[in-house]
N, C-alpha and C positions, 0 to 999 in steps of 0.2 A: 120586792120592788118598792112598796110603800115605807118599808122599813127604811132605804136606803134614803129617798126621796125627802124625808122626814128629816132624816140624819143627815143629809146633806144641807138643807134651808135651816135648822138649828144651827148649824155650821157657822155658815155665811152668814147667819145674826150673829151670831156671839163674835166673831170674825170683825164684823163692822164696828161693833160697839166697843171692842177691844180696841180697833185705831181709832176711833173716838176719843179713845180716852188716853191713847199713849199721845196725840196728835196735843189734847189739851194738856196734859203733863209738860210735853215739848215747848207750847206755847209758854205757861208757869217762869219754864227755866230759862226761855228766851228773854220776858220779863224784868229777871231780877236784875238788871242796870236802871230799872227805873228808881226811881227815891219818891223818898215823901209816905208819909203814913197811912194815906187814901191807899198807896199803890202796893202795902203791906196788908193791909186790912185785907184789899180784894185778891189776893194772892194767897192770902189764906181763908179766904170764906172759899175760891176757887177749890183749894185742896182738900174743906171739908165736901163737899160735892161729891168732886172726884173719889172720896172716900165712900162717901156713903152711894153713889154710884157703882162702885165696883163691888160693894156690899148685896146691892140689889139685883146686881147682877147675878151674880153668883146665887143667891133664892134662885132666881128666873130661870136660871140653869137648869137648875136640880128639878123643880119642878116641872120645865119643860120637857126635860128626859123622863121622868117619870110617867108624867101624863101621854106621850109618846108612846111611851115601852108599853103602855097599859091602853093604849086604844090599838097598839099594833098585836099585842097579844090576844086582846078579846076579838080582833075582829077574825086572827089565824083560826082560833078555838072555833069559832063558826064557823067557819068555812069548812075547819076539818071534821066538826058535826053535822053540817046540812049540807054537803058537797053539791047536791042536786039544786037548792034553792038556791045557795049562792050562783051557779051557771044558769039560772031561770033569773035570778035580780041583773047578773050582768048583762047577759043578753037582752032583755028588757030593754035597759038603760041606754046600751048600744043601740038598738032599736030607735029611741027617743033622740037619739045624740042624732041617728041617721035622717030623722026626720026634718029635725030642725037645724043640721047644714042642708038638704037637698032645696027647704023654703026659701035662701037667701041666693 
């Protein structure tokens, strides 16, 4: 479930940023009726952006699957080592969650 949960808000960021930047590309192409060398300049300092944007994205990816895949694997590997402590942490926690809706 956490795996999915993970995988699903990675999603939905990459998702956003992605019409982010198709939405600014759009805007770029919408642009080009403008004239004048100001409106050349910022239409290309826009593209480098957008370049070095989807550059950085792509890092952010990678390593956010990464970091992901490896906080989702260490936490299975426990669980499937200490079966007993992980259902004594959760219940715990539960316990604490119960407390502090019944105070409000």
């Amino acid at each position: 479930m956490a795996r999915s949960t993970a995988k699903n808000a990675q999603e939905i960021l990459m998702a956003d940023f992605q019409t982010l930047v198709t939405d600014t590309e759009r805007l770029l192409n919408d642009t080009k009726v403008l004239a004048g060398d100001q409106a050349d300049e910022l239409r290309a300092k826009i593209q480098e952006s957008l370049l070095q944007a989807r550059e950085t994205l792509k890092l952010t990816e990678d390593s956010l699957r990464e970091r992901g895949q490896a906080a989702v694997t260490a936490t299975e590997d426990y669980v499937q080592a200490n079966p007993w402590q992980s259902v004594g942490i959760a219940a715990g926690v539960g316990f604490l969650i119960g407390l502090l809706a019944t105070r409000r």
